[in-house]
PyMOL Python script that loads the backbone (N, CA, C, O; Angstrom):
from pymol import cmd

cmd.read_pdbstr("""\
ATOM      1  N   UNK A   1      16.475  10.125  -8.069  1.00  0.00           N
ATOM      2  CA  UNK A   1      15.540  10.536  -7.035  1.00  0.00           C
ATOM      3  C   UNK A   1      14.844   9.293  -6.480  1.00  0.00           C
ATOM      4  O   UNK A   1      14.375   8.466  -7.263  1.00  0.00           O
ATOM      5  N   UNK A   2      14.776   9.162  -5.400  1.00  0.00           N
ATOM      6  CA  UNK A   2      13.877   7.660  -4.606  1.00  0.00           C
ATOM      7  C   UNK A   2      12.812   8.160  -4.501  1.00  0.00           C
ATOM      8  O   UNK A   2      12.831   9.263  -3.955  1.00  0.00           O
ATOM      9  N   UNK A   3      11.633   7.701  -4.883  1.00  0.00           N
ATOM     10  CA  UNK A   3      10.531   7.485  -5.188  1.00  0.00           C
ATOM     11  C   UNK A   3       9.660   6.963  -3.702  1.00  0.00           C
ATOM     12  O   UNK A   3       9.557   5.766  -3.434  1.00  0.00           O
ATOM     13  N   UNK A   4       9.149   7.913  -2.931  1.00  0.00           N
ATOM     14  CA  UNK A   4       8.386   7.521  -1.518  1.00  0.00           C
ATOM     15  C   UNK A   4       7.533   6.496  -1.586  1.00  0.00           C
ATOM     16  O   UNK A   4       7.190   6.070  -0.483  1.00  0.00           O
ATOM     17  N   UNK A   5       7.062   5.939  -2.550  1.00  0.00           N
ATOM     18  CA  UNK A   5       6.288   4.597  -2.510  1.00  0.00           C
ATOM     19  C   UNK A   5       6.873   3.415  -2.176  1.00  0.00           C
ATOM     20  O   UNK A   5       6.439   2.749  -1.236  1.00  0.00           O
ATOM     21  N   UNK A   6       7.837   3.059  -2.852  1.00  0.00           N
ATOM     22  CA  UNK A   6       8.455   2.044  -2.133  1.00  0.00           C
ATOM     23  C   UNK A   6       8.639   1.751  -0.762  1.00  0.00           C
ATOM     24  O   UNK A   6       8.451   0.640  -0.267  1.00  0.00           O
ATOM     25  N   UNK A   7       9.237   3.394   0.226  1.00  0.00           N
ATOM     26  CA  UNK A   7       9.565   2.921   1.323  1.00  0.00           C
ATOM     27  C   UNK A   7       7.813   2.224   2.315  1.00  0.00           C
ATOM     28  O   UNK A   7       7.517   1.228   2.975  1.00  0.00           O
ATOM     29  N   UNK A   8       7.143   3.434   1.865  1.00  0.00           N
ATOM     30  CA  UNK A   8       5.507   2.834   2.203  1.00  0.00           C
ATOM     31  C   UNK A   8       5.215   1.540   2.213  1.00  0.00           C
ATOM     32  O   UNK A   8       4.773   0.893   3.162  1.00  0.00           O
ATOM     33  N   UNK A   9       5.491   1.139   1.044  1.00  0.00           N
ATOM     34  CA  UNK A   9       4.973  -0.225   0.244  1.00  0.00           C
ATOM     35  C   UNK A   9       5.907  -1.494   1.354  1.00  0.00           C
ATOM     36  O   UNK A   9       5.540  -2.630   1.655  1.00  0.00           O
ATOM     37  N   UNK A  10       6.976  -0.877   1.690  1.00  0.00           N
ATOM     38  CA  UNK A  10       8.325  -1.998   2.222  1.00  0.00           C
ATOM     39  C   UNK A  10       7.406  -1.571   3.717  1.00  0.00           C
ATOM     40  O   UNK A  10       7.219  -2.678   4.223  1.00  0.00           O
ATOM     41  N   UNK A  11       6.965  -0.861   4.347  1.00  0.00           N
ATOM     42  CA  UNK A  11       6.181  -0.756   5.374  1.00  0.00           C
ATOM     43  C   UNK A  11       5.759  -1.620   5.538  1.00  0.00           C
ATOM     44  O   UNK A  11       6.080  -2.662   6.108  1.00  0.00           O
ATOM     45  N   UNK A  12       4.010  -0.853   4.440  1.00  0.00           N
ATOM     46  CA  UNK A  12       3.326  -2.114   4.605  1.00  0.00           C
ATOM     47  C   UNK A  12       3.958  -3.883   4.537  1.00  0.00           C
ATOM     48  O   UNK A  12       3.188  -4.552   5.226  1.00  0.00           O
ATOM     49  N   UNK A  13       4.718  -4.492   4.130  1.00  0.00           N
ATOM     50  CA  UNK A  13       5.178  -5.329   4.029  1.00  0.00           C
ATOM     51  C   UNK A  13       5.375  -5.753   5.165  1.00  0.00           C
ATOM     52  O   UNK A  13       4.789  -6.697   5.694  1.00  0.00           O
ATOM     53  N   UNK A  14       6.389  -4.947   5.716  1.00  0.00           N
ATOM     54  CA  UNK A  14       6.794  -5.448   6.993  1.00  0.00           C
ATOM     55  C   UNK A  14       5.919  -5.464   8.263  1.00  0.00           C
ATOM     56  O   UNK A  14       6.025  -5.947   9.391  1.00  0.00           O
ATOM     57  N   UNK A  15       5.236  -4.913   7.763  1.00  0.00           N
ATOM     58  CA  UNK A  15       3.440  -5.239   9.104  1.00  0.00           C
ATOM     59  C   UNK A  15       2.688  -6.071   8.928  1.00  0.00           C
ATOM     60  O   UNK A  15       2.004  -6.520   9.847  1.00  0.00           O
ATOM     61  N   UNK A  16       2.590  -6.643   7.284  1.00  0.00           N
ATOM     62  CA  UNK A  16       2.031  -7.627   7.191  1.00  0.00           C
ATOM     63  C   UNK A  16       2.491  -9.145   7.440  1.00  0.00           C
ATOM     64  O   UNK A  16       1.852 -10.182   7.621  1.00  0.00           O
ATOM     65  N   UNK A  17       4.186  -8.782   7.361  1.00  0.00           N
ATOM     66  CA  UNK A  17       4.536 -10.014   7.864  1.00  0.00           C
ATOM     67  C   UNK A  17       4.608 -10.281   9.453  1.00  0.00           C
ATOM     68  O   UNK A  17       4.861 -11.401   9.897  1.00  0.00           O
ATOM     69  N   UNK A  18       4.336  -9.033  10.367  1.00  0.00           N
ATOM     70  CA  UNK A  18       4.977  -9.053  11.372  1.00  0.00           C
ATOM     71  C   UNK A  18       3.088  -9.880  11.861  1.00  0.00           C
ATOM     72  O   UNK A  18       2.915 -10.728  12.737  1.00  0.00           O
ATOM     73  N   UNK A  19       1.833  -9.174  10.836  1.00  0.00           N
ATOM     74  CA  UNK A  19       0.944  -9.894  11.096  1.00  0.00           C
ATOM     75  C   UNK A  19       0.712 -11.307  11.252  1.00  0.00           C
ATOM     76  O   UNK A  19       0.149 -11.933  12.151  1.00  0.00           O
ATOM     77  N   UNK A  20       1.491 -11.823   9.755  1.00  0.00           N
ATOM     78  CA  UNK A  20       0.916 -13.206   9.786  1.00  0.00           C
ATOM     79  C   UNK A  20       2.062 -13.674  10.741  1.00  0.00           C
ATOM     80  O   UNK A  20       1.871 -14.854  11.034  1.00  0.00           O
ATOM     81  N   UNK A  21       3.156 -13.177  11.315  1.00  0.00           N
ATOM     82  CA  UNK A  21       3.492 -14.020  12.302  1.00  0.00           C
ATOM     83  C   UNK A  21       2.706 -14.160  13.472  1.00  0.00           C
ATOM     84  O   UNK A  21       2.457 -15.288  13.898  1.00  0.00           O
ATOM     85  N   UNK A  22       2.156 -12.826  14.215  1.00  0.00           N
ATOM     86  CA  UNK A  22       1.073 -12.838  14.969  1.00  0.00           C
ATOM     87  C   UNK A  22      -0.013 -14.135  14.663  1.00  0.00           C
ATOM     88  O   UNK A  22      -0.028 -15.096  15.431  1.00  0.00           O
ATOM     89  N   UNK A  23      -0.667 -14.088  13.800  1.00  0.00           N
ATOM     90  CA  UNK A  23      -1.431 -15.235  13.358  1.00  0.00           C
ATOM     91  C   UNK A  23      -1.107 -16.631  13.747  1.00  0.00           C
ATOM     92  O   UNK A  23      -1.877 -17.384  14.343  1.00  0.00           O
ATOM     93  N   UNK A  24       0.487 -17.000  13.234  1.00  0.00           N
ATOM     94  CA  UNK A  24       0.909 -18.548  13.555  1.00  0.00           C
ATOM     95  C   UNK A  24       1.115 -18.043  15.258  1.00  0.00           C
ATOM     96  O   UNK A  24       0.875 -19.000  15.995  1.00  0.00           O
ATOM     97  N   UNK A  25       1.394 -17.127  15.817  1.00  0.00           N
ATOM     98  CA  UNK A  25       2.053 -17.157  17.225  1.00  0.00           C
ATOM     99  C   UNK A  25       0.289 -16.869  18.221  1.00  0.00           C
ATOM    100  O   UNK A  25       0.203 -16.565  19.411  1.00  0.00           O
ATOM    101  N   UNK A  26      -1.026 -17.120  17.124  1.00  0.00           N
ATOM    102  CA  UNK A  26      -1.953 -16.497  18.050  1.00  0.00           C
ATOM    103  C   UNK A  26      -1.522 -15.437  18.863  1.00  0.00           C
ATOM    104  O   UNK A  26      -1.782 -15.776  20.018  1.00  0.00           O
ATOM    105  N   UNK A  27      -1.023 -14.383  18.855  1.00  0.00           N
ATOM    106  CA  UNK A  27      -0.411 -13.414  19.608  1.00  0.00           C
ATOM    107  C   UNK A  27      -0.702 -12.330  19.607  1.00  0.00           C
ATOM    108  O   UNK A  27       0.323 -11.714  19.315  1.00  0.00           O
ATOM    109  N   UNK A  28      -1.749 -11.444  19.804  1.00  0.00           N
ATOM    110  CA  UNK A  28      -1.614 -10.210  19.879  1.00  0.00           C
ATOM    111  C   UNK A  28      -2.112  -9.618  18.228  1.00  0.00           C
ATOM    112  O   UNK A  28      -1.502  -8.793  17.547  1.00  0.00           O
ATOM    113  N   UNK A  29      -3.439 -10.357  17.867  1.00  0.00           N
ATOM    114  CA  UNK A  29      -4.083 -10.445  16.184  1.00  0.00           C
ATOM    115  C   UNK A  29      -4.915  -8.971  16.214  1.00  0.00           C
ATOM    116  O   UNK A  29      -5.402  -8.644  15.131  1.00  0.00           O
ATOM    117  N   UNK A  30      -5.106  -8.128  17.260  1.00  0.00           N
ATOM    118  CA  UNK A  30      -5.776  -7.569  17.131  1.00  0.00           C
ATOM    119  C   UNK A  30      -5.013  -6.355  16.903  1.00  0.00           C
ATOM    120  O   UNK A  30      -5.407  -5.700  15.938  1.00  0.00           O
ATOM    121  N   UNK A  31      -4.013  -5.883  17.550  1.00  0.00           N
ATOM    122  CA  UNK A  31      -3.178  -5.344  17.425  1.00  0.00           C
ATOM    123  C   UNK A  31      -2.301  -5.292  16.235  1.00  0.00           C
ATOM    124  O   UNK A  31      -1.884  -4.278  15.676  1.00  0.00           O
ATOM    125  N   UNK A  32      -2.113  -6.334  15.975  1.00  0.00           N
ATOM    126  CA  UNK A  32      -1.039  -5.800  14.621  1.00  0.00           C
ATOM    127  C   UNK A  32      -2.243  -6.038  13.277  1.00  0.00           C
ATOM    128  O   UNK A  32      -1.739  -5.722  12.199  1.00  0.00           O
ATOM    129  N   UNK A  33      -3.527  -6.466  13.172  1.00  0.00           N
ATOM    130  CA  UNK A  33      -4.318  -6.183  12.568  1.00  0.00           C
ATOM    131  C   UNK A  33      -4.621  -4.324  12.248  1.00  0.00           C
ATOM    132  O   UNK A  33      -5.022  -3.955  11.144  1.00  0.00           O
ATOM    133  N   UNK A  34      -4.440  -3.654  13.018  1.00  0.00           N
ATOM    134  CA  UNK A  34      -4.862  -2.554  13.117  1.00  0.00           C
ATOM    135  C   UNK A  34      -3.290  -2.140  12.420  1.00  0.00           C
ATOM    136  O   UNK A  34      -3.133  -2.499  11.253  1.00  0.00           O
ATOM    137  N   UNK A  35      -2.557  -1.672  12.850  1.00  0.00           N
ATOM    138  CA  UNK A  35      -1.306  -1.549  12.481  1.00  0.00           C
ATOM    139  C   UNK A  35      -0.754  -1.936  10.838  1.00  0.00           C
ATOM    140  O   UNK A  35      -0.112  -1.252  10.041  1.00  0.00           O
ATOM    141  N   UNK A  36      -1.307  -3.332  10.735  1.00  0.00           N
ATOM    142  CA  UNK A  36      -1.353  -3.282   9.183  1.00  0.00           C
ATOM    143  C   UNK A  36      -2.315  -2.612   8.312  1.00  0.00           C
ATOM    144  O   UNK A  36      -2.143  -2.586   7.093  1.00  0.00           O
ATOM    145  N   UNK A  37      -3.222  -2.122   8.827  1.00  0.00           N
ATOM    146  CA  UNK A  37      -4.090  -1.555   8.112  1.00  0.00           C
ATOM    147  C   UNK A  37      -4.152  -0.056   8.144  1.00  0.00           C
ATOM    148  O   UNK A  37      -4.603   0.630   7.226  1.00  0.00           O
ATOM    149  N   UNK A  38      -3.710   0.353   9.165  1.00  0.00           N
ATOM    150  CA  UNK A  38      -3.098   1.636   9.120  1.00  0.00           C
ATOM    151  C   UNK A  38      -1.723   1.950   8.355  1.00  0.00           C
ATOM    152  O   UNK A  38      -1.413   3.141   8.340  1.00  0.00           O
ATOM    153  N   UNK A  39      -1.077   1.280   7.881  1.00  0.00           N
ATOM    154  CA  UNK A  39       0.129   1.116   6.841  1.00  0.00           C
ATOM    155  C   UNK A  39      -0.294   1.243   5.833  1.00  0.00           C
ATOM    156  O   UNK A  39       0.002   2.220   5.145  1.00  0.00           O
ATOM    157  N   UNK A  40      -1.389  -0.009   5.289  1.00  0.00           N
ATOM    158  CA  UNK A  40      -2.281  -0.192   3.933  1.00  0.00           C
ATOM    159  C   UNK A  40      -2.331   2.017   3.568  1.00  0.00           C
ATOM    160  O   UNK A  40      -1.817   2.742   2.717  1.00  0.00           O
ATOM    161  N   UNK A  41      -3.042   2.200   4.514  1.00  0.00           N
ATOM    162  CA  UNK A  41      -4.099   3.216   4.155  1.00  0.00           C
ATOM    163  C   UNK A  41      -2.756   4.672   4.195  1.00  0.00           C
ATOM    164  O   UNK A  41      -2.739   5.707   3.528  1.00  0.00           O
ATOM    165  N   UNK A  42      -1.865   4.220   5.152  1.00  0.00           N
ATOM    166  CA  UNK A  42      -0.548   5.308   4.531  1.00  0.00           C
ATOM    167  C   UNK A  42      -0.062   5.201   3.352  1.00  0.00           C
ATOM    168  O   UNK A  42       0.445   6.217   2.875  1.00  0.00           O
ATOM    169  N   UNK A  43      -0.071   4.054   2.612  1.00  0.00           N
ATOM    170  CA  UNK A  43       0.652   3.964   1.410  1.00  0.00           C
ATOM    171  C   UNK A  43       0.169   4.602   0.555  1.00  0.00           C
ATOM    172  O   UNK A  43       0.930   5.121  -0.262  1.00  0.00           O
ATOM    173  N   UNK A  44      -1.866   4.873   0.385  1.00  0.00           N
ATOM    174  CA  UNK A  44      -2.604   5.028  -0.497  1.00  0.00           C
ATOM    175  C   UNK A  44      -2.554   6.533  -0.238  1.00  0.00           C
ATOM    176  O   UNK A  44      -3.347   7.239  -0.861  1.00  0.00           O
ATOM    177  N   UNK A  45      -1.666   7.111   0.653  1.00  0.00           N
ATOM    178  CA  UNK A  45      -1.608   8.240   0.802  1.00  0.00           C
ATOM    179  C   UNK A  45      -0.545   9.031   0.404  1.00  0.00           C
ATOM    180  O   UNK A  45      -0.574  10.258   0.510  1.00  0.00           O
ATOM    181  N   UNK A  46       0.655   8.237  -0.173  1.00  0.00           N
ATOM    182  CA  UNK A  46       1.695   8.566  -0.704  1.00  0.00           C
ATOM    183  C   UNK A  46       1.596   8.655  -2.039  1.00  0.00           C
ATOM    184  O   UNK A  46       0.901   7.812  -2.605  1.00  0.00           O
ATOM    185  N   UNK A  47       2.187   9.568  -2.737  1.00  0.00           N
ATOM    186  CA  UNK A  47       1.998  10.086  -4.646  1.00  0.00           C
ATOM    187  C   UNK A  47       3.268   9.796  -5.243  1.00  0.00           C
ATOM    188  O   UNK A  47       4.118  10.684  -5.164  1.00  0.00           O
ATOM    189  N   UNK A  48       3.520   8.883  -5.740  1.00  0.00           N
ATOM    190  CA  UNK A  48       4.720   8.613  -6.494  1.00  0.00           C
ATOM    191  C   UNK A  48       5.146   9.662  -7.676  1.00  0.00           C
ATOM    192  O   UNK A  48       4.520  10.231  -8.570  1.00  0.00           O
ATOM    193  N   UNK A  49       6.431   9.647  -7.276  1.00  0.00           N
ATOM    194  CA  UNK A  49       7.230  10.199  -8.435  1.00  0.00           C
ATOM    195  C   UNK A  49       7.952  10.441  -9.820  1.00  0.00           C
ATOM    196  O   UNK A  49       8.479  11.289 -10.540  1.00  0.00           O
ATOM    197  N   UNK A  50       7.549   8.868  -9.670  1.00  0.00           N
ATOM    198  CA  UNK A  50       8.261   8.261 -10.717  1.00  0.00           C
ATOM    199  C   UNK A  50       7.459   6.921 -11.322  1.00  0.00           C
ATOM    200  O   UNK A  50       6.874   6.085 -10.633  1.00  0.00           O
ATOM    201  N   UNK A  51       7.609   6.925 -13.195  1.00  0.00           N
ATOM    202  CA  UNK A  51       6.672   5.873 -13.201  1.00  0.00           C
ATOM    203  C   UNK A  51       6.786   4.178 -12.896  1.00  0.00           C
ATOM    204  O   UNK A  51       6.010   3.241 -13.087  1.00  0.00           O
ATOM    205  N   UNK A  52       8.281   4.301 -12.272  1.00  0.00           N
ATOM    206  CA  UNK A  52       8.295   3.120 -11.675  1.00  0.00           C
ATOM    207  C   UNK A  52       7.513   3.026 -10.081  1.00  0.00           C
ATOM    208  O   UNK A  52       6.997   1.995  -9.651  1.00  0.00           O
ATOM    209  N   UNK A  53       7.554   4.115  -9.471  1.00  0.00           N
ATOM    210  CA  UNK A  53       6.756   4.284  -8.264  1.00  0.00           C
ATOM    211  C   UNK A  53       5.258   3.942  -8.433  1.00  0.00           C
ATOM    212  O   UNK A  53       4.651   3.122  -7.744  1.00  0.00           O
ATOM    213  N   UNK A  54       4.777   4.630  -9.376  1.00  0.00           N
ATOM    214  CA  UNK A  54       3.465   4.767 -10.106  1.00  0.00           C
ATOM    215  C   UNK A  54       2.912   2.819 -10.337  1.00  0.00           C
ATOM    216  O   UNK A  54       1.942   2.147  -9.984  1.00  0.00           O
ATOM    217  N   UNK A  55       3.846   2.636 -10.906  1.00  0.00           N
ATOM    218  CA  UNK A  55       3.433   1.145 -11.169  1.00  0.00           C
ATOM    219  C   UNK A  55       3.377  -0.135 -10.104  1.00  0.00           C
ATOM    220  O   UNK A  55       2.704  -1.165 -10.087  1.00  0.00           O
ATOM    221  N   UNK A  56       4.471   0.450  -9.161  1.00  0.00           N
ATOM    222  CA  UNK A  56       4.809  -0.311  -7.936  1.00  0.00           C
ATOM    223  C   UNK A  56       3.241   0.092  -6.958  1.00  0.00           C
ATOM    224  O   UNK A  56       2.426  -0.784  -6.671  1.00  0.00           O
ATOM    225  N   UNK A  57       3.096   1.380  -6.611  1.00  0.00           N
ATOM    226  CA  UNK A  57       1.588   1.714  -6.449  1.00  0.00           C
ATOM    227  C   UNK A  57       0.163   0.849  -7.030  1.00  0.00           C
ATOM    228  O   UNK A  57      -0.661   0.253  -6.336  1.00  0.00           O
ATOM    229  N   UNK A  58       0.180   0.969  -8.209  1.00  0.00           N
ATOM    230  CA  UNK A  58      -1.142   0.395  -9.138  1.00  0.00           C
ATOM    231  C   UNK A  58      -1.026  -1.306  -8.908  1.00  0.00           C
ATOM    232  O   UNK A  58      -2.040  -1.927  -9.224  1.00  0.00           O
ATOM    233  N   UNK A  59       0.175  -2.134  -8.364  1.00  0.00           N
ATOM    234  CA  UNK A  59       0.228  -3.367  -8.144  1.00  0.00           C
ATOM    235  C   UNK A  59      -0.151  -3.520  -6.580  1.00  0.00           C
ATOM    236  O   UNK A  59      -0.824  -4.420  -6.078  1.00  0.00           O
ATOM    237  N   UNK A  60       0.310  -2.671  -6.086  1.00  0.00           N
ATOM    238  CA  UNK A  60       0.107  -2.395  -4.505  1.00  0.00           C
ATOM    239  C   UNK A  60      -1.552  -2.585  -4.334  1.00  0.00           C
ATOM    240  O   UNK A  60      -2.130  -3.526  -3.792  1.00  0.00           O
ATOM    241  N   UNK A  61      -2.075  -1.519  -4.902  1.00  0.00           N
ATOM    242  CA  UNK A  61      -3.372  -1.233  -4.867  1.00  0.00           C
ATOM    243  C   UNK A  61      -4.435  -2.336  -5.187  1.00  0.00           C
ATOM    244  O   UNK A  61      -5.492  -2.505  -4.579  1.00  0.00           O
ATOM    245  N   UNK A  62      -3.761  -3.377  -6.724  1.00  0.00           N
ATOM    246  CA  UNK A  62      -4.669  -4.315  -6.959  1.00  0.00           C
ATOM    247  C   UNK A  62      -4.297  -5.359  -5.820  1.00  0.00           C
ATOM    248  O   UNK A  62      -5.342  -5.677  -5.253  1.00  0.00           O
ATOM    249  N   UNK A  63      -3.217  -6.001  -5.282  1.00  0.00           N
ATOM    250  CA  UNK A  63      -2.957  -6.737  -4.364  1.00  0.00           C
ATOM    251  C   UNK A  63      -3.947  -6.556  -3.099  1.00  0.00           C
ATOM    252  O   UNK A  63      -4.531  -7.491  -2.553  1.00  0.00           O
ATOM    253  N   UNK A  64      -4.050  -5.018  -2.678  1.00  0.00           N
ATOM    254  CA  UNK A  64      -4.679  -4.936  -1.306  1.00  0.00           C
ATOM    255  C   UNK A  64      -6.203  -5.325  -1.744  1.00  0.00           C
ATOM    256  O   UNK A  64      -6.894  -6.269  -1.360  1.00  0.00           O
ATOM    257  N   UNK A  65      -6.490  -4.309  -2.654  1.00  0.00           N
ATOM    258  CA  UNK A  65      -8.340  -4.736  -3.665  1.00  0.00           C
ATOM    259  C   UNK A  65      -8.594  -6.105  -3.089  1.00  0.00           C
ATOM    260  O   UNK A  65      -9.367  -6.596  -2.267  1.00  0.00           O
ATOM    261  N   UNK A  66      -7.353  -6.621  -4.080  1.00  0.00           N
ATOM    262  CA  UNK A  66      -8.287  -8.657  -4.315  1.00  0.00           C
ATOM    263  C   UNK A  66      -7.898  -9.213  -3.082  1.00  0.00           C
ATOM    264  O   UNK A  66      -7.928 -10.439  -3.189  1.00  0.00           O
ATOM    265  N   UNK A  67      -7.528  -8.836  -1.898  1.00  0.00           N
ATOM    266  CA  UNK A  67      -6.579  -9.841  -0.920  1.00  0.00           C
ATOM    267  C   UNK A  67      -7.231  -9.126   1.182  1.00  0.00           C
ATOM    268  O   UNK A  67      -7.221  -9.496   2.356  1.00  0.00           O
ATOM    269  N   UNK A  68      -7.756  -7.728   0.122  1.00  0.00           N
ATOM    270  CA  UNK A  68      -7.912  -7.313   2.113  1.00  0.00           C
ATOM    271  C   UNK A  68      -8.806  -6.414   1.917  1.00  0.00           C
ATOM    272  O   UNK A  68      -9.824  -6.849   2.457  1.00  0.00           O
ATOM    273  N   UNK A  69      -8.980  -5.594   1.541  1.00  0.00           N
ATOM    274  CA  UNK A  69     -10.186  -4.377   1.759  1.00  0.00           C
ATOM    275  C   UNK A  69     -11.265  -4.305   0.862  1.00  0.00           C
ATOM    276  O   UNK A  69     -11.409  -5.007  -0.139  1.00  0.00           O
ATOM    277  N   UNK A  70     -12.186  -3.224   1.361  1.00  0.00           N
ATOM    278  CA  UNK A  70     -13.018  -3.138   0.926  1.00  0.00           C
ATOM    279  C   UNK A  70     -13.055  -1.687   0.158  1.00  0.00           C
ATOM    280  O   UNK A  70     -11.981  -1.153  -0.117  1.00  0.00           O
ATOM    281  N   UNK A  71     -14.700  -0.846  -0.300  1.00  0.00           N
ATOM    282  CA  UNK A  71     -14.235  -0.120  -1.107  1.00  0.00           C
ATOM    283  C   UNK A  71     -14.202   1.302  -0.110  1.00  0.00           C
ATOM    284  O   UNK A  71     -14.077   2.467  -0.490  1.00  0.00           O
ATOM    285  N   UNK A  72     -14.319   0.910   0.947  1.00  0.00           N
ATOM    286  CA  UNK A  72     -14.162   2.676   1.428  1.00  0.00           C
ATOM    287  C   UNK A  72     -12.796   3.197   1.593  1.00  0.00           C
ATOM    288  O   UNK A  72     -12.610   4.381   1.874  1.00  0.00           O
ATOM    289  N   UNK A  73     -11.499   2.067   1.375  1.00  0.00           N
ATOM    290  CA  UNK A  73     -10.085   2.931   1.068  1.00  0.00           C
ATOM    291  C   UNK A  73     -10.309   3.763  -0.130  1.00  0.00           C
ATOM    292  O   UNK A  73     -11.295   3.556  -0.839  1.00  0.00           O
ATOM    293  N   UNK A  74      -9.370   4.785  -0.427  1.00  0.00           N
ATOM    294  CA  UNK A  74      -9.130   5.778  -1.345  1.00  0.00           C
ATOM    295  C   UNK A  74      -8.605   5.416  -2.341  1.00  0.00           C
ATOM    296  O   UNK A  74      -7.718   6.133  -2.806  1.00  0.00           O
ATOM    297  N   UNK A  75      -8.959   4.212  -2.996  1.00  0.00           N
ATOM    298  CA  UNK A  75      -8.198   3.642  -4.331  1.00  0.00           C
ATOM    299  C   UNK A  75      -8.478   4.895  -5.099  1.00  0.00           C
ATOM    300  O   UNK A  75      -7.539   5.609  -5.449  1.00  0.00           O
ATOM    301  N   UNK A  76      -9.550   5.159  -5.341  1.00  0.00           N
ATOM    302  CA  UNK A  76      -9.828   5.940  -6.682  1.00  0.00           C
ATOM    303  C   UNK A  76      -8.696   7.082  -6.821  1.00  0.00           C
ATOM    304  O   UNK A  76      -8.413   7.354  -7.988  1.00  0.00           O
ATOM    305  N   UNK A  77      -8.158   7.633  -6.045  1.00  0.00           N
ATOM    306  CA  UNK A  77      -7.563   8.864  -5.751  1.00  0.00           C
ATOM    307  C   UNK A  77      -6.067   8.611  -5.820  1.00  0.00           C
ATOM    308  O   UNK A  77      -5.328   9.468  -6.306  1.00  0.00           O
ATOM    309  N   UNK A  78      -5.565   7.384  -5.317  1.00  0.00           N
ATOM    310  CA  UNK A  78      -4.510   6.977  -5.711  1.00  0.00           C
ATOM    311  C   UNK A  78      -3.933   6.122  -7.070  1.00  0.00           C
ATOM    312  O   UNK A  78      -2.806   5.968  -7.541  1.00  0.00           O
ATOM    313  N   UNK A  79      -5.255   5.659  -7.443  1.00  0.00           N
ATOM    314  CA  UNK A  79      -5.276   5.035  -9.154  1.00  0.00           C
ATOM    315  C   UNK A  79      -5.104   6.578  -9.912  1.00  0.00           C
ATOM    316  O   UNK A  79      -4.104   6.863 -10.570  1.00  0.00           O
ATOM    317  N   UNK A  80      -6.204   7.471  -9.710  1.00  0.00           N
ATOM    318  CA  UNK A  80      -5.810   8.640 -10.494  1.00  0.00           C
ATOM    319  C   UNK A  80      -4.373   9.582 -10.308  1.00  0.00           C
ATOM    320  O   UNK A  80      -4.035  10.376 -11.186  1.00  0.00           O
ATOM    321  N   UNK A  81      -3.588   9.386  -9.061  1.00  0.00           N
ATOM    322  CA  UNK A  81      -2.548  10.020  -9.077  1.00  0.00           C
ATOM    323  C   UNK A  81      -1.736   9.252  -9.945  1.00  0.00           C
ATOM    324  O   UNK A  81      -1.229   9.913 -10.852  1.00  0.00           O
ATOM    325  N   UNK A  82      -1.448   7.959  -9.924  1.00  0.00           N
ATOM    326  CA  UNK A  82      -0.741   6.789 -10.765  1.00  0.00           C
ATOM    327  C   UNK A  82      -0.769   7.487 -12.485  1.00  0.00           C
ATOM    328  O   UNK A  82       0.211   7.815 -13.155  1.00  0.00           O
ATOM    329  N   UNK A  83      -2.406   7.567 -12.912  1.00  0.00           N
ATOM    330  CA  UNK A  83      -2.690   7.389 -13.902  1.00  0.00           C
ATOM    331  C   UNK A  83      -2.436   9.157 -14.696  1.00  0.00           C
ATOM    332  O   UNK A  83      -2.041   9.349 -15.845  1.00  0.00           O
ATOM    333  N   UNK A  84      -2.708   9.952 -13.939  1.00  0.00           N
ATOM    334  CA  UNK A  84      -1.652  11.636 -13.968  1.00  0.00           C
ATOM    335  C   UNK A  84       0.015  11.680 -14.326  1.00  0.00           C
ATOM    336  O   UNK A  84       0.734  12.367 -15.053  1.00  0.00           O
ATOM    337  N   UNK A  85       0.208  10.521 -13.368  1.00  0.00           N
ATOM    338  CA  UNK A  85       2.311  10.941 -13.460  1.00  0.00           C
ATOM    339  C   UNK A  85       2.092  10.082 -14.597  1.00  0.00           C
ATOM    340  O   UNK A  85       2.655  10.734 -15.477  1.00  0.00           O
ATOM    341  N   UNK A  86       1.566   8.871 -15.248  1.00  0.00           N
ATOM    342  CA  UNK A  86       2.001   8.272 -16.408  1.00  0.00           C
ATOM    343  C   UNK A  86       1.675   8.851 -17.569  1.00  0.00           C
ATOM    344  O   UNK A  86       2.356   8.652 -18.575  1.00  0.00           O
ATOM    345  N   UNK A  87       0.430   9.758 -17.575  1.00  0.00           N
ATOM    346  CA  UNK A  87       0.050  11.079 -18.754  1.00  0.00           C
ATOM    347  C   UNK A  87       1.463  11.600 -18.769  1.00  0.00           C
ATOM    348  O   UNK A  87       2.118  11.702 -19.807  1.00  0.00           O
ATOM    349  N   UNK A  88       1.816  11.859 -17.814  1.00  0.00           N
ATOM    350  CA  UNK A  88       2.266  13.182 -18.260  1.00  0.00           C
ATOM    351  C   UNK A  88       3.702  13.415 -18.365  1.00  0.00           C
ATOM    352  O   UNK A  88       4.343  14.466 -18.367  1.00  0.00           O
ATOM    353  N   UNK A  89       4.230  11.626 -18.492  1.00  0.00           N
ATOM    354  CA  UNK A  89       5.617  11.256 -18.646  1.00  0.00           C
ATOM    355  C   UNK A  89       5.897  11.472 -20.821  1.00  0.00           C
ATOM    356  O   UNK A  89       5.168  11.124 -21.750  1.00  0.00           O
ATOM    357  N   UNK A  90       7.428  12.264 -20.801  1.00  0.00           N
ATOM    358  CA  UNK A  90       7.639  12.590 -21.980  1.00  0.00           C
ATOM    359  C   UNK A  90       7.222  11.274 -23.338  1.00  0.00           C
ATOM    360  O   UNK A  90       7.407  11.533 -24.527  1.00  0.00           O
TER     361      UNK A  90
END
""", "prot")
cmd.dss("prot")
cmd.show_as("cartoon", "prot")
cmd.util.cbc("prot")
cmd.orient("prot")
């Protein structure tokens, strides 16, 4: 079964790079600023399936924490979905 976090996570990725190219190209920062951050906040909206999803999530989450946001994203809610599928693995 593929696990919907990843494709999120490969999202966000790819907005953030498409950001920092914006950045070196001064190009259009405001715009793909928004865009990456609307990715960020889809990912934290996706519930993994699997506890490799789960973990790929909880790295996701500390990366964005220490590197871009602040606390009004929905970590808490997506740390506790993480921390549910790993309870409740055999």
């Amino acid at each position: 079964m593929a696990d919907p976090i990843f494709a999120a996570i490969a999202e966000w990725e790819r907005l953030e790079a498409l950001h920092i190219e914006a950045i070196n190209a001064a190009d259009a920062i405001d715009d793909e600023d928004s865009a990456e951050f609307a990715a960020a906040e889809a990912v934290l909206e996706v519930r993994p399936q699997t506890v490799a999803g789960a973990l790929a999530l909880l790295r996701f989450i500390a990366t964005i924490e220490q590197d871009y946001l602040g606390n009004e994203w929905k970590k808490g809610d997506a740390i506790r979905a993480c921390a549910d599928l790993i309870e409740a693995a055999p």
